[in-house]
C-alpha positions in Angstrom: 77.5 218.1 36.8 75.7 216.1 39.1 71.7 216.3 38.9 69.4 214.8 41.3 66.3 213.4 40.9 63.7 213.1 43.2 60.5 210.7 42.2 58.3 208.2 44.0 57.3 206.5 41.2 59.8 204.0 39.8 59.1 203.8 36.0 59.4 207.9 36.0 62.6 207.5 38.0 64.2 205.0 36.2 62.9 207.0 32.6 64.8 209.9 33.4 67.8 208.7 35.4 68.6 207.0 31.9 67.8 210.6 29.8 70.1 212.4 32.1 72.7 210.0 31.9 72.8 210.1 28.3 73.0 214.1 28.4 76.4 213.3 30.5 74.6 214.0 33.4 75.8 212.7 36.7 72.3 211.6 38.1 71.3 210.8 41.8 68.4 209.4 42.6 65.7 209.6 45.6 62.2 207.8 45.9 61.0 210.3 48.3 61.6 213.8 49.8 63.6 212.7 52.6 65.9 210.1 50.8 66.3 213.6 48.4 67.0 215.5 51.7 69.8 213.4 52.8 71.6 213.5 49.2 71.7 217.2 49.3 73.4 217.0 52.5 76.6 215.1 51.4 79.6 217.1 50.7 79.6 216.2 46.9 75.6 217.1 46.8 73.7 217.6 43.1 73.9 220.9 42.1 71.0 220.6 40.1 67.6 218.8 41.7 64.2 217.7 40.1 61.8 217.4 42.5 58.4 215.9 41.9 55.9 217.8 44.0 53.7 215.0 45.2 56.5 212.8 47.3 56.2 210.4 50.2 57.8 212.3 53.1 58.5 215.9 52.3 57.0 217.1 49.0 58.5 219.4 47.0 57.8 222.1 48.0 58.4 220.9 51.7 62.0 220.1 50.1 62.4 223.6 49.1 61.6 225.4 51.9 64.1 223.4 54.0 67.1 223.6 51.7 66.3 227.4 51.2 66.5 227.8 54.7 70.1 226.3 55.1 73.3 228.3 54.3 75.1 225.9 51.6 78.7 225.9 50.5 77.2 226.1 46.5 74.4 226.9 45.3 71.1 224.5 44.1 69.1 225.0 41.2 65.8 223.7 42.1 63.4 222.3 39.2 59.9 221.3 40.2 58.6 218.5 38.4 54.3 218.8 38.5 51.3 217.4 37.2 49.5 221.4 38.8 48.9 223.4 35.8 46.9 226.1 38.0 48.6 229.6 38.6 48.3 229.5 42.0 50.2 225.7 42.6 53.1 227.2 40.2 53.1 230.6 42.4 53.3 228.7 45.9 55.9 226.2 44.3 58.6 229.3 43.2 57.6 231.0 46.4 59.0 227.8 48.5 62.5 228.3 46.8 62.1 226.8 43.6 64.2 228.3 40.8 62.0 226.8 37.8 59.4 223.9 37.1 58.4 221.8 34.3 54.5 220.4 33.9 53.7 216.8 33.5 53.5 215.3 31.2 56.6 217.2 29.5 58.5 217.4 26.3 62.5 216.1 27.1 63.5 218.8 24.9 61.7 221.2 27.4 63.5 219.2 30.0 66.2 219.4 29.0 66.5 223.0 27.8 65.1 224.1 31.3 67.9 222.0 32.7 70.4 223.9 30.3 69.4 227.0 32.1 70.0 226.1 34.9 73.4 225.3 34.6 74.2 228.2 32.5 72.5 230.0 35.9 74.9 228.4 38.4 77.8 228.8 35.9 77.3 232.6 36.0 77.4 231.9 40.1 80.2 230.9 40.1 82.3 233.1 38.1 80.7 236.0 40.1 82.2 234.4 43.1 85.2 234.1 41.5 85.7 237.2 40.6 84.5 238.9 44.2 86.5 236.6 45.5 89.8 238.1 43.5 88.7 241.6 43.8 89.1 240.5 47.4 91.9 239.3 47.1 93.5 241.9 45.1 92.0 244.7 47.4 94.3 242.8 50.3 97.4 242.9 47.7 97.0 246.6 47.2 97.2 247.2 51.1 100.0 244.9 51.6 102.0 246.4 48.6 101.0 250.0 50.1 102.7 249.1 53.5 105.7 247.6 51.9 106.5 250.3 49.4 107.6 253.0 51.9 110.1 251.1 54.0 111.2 249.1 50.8 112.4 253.0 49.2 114.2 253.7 52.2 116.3 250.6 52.0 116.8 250.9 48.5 117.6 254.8 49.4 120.7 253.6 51.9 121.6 251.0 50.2 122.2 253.1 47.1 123.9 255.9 49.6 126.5 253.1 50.9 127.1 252.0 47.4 128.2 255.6 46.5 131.1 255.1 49.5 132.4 252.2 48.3 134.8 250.9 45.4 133.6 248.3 43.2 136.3 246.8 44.8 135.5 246.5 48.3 133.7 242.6 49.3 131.0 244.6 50.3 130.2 246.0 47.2 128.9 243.0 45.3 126.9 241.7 48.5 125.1 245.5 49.4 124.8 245.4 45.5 122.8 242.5 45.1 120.7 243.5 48.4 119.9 246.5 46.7 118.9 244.6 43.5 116.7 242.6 45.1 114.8 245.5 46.8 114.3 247.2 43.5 112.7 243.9 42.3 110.2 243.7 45.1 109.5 247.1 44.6 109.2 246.7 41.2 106.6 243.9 41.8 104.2 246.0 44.2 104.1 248.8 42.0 102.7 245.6 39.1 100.3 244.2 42.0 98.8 247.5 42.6 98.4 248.2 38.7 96.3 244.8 38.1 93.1 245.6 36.2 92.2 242.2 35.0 92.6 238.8 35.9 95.5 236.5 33.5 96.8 233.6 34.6 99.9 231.1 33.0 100.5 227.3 33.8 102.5 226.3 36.6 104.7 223.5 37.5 104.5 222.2 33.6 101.1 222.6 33.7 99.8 221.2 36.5 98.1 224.3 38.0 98.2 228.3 37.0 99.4 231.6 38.8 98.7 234.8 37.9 100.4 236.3 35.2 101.5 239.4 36.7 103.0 241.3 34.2 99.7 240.5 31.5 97.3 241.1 34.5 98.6 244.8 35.3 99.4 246.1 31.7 103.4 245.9 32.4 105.7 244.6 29.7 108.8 244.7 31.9 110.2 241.3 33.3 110.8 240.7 36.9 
């Protein structure tokens, strides 16, 4: 994960760009609030930031309030790092969007377990996204599989009906046979898309990517 840090001073910069790299952190690093800005503008932006709240430029809090008040494709988790110990400072620095803050001069330990949480935080994002994302998904499944099912009986119903008027030695049986097959599959499979209940996947393409397991995913032991 890529963290990025955001600190006039040089020697403080330089301190914890090395700490964070040795946590196999990904660090970024910005000598005042608007070189910070234009970092967490770039497509592959930190998705954690410590901001020091005395900055040339914007501050830190400055910083918060602007990124807060952009839409962004994922979420930032928003440390303020402060020398302010009064009640007041830390109240106007979460109300400008910051998620947490640390007081200077700090423990790395504290740092670091601070840090922790907020990757656990933006973890648990996005999972939930995942998951509203499928339940989106799945809710667009069930509709499709609802519209399919009817028409797919009624060609499964003739089909069966013409099979019943010819010999198994007519040409026409194999061919209206294996139409008819086929039909039962996919009706087979709509009836498994509208009985997911949980979300299993199984590698694709040797394991190069995964698909849903349909059969785990909806409870069904029968194979397609």
């Amino acid at each position: 994960m890529r963290v990025l840090i955001a600190e006039d001073d040089f020697t403080s910069r330089s301190i914890l760009t090395v700490i964070l790299a040795k946590w196999g952190y990904e660090v970024v690093s910005a000598a005042d609030g608007d070189e910070a800005w234009a970092a967490l503008q770039k497509p592959d932006a930190p998705r954690i930031a410590l901001l020091d709240w005395m900055m040339p430029g914007m501050t830190g809090p400055q910083l918060c309030r602007r990124v807060r008040g952009r839409e962004r494709a994922e979420p930032l988790y928003i440390i303020l790092v402060t020398s302010k110990s009064d009640r007041q400072d830390i109240v106007r620095g979460l109300d400008a969007g910051a998620d947490d803050y640390i007081a200077k001069p700090y423990d790395n330990e504290e740092l670091r377990a601070r840090i922790n949480v907020g990757r656990r935080i933006l973890d648990l994002q996005a999972e939930l996204r995942s998951q509203e994302k499928l339940q989106g998904v799945l809710e667009m499944a069930g509709a499709v599989c609802h519209e399919l099912n009817q028409p797919l009986q009624i060609v499964s119903g003739y089909s069966q009906l013409l099979l019943t008027d010819l010999s198994e030695s007519d040409p026409r049986y194999a061919t209206l046979k294996t139409i008819k097959e086929g039909i039962d599959r996919m009706g087979a499979l709509t009836r498994k898309i509208n009985n997911i209940t949980k979300y299993k996947t199984k590698d694709y393409l040797g394991g190069k990517s995964k698909i849903v397991d349909i059969d785990r995913s909806s409870g069904h032991k029968e194979t397609l």
